[in-house]
C-alpha positions in Angstrom: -131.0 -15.4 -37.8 -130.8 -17.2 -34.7 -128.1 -15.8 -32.1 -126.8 -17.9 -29.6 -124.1 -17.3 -26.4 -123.9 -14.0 -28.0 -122.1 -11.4 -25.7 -119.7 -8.4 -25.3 -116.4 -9.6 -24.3 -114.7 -5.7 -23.4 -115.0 -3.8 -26.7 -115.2 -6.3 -29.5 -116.5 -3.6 -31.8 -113.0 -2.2 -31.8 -111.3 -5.4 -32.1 -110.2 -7.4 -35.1 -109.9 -11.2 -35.0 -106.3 -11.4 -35.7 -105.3 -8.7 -32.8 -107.6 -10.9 -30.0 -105.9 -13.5 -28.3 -107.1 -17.3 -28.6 -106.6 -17.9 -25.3 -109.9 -18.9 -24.6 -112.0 -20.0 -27.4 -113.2 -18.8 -31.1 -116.6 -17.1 -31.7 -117.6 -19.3 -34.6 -120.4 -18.0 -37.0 -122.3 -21.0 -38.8 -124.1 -20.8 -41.8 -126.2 -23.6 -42.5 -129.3 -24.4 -44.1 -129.5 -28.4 -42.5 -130.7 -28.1 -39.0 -129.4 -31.7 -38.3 -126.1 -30.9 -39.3 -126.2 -27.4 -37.8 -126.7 -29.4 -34.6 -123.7 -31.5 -35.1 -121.1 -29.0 -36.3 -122.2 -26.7 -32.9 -121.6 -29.8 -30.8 -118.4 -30.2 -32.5 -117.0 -26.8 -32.1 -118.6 -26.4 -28.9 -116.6 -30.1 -28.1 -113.5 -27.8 -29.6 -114.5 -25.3 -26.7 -115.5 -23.0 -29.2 -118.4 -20.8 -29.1 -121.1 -20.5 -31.7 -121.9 -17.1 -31.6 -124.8 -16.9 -34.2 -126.4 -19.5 -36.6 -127.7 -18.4 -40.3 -129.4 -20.0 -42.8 -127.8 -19.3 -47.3 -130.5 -16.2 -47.6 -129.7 -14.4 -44.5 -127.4 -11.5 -44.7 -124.3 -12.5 -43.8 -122.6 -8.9 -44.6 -124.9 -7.6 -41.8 -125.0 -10.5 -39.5 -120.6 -10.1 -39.6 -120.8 -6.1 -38.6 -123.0 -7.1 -35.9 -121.9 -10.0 -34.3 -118.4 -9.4 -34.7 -117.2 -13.4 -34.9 -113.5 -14.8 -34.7 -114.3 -17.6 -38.0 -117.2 -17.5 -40.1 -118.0 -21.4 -40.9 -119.9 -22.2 -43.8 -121.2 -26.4 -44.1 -123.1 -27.1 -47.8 -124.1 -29.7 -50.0 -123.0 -27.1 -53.1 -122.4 -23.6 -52.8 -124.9 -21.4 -53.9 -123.8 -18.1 -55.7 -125.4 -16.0 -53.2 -123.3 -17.7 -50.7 -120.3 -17.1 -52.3 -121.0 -13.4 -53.1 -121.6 -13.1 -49.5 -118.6 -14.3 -48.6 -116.4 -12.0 -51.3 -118.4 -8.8 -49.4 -117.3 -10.0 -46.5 -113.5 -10.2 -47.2 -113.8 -7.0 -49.2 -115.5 -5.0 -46.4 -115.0 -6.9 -42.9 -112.4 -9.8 -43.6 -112.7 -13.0 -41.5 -111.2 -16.4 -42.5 -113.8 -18.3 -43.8 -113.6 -21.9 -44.1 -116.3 -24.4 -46.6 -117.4 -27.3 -45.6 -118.8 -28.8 -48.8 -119.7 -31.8 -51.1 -118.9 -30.3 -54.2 -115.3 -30.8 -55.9 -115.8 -29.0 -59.0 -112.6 -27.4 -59.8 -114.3 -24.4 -60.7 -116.9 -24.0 -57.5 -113.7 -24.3 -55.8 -112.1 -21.4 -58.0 -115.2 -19.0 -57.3 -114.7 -19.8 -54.0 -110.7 -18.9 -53.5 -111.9 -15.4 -56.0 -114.4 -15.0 -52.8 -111.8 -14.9 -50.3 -112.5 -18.6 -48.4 -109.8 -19.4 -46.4 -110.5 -22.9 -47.1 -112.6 -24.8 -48.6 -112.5 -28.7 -47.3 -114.6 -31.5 -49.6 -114.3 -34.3 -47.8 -116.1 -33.5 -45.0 -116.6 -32.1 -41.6 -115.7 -34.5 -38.2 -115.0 -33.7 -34.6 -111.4 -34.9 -34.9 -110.3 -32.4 -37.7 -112.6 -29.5 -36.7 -109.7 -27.8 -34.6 -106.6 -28.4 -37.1 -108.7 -27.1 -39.8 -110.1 -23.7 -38.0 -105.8 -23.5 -36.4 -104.7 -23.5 -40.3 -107.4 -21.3 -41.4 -106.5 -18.7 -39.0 -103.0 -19.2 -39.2 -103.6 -18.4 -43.1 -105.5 -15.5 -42.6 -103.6 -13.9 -40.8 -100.8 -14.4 -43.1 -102.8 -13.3 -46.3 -103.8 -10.1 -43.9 -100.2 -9.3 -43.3 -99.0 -9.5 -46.6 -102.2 -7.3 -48.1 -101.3 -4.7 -45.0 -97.7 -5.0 -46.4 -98.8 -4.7 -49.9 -100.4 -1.9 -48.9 -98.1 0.6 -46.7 -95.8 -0.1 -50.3 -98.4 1.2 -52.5 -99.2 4.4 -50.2 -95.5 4.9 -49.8 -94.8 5.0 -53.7 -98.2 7.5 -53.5 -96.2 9.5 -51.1 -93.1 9.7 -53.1 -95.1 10.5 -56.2 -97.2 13.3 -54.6 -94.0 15.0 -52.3 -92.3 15.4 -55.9 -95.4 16.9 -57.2 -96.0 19.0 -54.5 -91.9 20.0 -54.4 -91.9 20.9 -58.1 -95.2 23.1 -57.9 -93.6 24.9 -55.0 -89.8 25.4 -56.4 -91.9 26.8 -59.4 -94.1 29.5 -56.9 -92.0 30.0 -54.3 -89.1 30.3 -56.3 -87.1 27.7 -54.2 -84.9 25.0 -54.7 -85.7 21.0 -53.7 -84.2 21.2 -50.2 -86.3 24.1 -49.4 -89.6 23.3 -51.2 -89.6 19.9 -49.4 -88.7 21.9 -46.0 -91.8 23.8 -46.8 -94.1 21.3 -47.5 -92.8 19.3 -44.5 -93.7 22.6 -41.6 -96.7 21.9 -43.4 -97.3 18.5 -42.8 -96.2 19.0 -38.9 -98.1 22.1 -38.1 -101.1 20.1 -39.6 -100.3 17.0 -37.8 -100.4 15.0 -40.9 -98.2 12.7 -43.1 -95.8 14.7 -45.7 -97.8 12.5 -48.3 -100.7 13.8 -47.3 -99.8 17.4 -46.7 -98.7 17.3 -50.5 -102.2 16.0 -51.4 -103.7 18.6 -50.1 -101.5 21.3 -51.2 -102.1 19.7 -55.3 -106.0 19.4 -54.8 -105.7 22.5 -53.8 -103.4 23.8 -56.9 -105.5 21.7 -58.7 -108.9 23.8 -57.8 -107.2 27.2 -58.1 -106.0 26.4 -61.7 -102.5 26.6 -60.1 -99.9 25.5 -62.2 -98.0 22.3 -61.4 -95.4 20.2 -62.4 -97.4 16.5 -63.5 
């Protein structure tokens, strides 16, 4: 991998590209195998004021290359995606998402379907010029970030409903021990939560595992 104008800017390890600011410029990680082209897309974005922050080649690890360089955009120019390449990119969205965006020559309905299954951002077949390089990378963003706050969304529902399930579990199973009714067991369970300094959801998790290893009888 060959890493160029890499460096810290404060503690980038703690940051994620959608809390940093783009007041400045995007660190831009370009995967490549055409040195030619490589060439021309880092004039471009650098043109952009954009940094290129590391340059890979299709075999490289890009997982790895992500965690370490910690980049704003992950660029990706091809003839045809390879499916290494693509199952790169799915490990990246799955462990460290970044938008992604694919420049490539191939318009196969279906490449393009992997692609969107691997989390690419966007994938643009009609190829790559100075002129478009900055819409494309705003839009991309703009989308990630979007797609990010919906999933975070998605998620806080789904550990809520896990919450509500678990603090009913938990209530029941202590109503049963304790011999208390609702209001009580849930005042319980919540001194619980506060003494421990954790959520009531997880305070009841705890408290079922716990049931749970004991051969405690609880409500299901």
């Amino acid at each position: 991998m060959s890493i160029c104008n890499e460096r810290v800017r404060g503690n980038t390890q703690s940051r994620t590209p959608a809390a940093r600011r783009q007041a400045v410029s995007l660190r831009v990680m370009l995967v490549d195998d055409d040195d030619a082209r490589t060439a021309f897309v880092t004039q471009a974005l650098l043109a952009t004021g954009n940094d290129v922050v590391a340059r890979l080649s299709s075999t490289e690890d890009l997982l790895a290359a992500v965690r370490r360089v910690q980049p704003d955009v992950v660029l990706v120019d091809m003839d045809n995606p390879a499916r290494d390449v693509l199952d790169n990119c799915a490990a990246v969205t799955q462990q460290v998402p970044r938008p992604i965006v694919f420049f490539a020559r191939n318009s196969d309905p279906d490449t393009i379907a992997e692609a969107v299954r691997a989390g690419v951002t966007a994938y643009i077949v009609d190829g790559l010029s100075e002129p478009r390089l900055k819409p494309i990378l705003d839009v991309a963003i703009a989308r990630f970030r979007e797609h990010q706050k919906l999933r975070d969304e998605l998620e806080e529902m789904r550990t809520r409903l896990a919450d509500r399930r678990d603090v009913e579990r938990a209530k029941a199973m202590l109503a049963k021990l304790r011999k208390l009714d609702e209001a009580a067991a849930y005042a319980l369970l919540r001194r619980s939560a506060m003494a421990r300094r954790i959520t009531i959801g997880e305070a009841a998790r705890t408290m079922l595992a716990a049931a749970e290893l004991f051969d405690t009888p609880g409500e299901s």
